[in-house]
C-alpha positions in Angstrom: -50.9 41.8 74.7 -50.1 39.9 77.7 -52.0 38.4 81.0 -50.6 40.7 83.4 -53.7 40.5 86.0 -54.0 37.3 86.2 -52.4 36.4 89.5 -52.0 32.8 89.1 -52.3 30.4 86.0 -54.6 28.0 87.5 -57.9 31.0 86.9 -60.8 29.5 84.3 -61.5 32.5 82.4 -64.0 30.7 79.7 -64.2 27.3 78.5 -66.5 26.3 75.5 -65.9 22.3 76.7 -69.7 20.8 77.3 -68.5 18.6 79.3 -66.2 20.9 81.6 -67.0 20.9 85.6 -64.9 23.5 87.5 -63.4 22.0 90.6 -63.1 24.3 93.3 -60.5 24.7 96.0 -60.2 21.7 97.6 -62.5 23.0 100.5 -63.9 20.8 103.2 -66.6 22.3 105.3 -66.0 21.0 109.1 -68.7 18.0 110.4 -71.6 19.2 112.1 -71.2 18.5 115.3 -73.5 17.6 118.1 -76.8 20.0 119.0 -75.4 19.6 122.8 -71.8 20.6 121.6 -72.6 23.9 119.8 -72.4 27.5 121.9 -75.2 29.3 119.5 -75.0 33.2 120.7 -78.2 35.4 119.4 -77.7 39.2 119.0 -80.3 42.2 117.9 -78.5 44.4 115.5 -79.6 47.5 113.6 -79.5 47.5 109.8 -77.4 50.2 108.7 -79.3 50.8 105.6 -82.7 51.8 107.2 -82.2 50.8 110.6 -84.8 48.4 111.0 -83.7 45.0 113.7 -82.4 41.7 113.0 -81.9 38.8 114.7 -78.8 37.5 114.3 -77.8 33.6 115.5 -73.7 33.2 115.5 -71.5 30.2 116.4 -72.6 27.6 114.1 -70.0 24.5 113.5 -71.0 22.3 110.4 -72.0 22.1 107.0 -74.2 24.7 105.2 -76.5 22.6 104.3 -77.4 21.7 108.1 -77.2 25.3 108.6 -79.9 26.1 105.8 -81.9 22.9 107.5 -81.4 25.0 110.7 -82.4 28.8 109.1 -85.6 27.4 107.3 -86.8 26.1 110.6 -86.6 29.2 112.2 -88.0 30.9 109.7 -91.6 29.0 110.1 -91.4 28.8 114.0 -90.5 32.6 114.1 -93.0 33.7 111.5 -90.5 35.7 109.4 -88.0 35.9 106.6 -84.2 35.7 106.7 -80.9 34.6 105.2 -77.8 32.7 105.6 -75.0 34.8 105.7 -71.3 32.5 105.8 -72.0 31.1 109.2 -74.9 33.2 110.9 -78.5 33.0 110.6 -80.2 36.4 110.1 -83.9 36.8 110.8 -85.5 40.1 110.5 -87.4 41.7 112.9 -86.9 41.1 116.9 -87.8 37.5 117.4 -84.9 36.1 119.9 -87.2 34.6 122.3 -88.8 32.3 120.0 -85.8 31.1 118.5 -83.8 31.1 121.8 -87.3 28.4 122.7 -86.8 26.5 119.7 -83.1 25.8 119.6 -83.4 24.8 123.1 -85.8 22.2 122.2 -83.7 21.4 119.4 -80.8 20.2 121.9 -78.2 23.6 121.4 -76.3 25.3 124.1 -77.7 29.1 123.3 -76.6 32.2 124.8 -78.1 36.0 124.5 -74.7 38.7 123.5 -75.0 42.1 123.5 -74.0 43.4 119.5 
């Protein structure tokens, strides 16, 4: 038998090495920039799997761990749960004003889209 779906020969299937770390791609996340700098845009979206509203805050520059810094603040100040989802901020329910009040305190440039 052969590796025929193995696309290229770099792939970790399974190592049994204690010591073994896998290095990623080399990926560099882009430097968070300024609060004043950023063009945050927040959205209400529907759910398509039971239709309820979300929040959604786009346009995020930085590193994911600023963002997460970011999301868990909004999630006290807007008294709701949420996610992370790549580079968006997804709070449930319709809560726009409060974050729209709170990143503005917080220094961001935020904008209201349509979805």
């Amino acid at each position: 038998m052969g590796l025929k779906n193995l696309s290229t020969p770099d792939e970790v299937i399974y190592s049994t090495h204690p010591e073994f770390e896998y290095e990623y791609a080399n990926i560099k996340e882009p430097e968070t920039l300024k609060p004043s700098k950023q063009l945050l845009s927040i959205s209400l979206t529907k759910r398509k799997i039971d239709g309820a509203y979300v929040t959604r805050i786009a346009g995020f520059v930085g590193k994911r761990i600023d963002l997460i810094k970011i999301e868990q603040e909004l999630l006290e100040v807007c008294r709701t749960c949420g996610s992370t989802r790549m580079y968006d901020i997804i709070l449930f329910r319709d809560v726009r004003k409060r974050a729209y009040v709170h990143l503005r305190n917080k220094g961001f440039r935020v904008q209201f889209t349509d979805s």
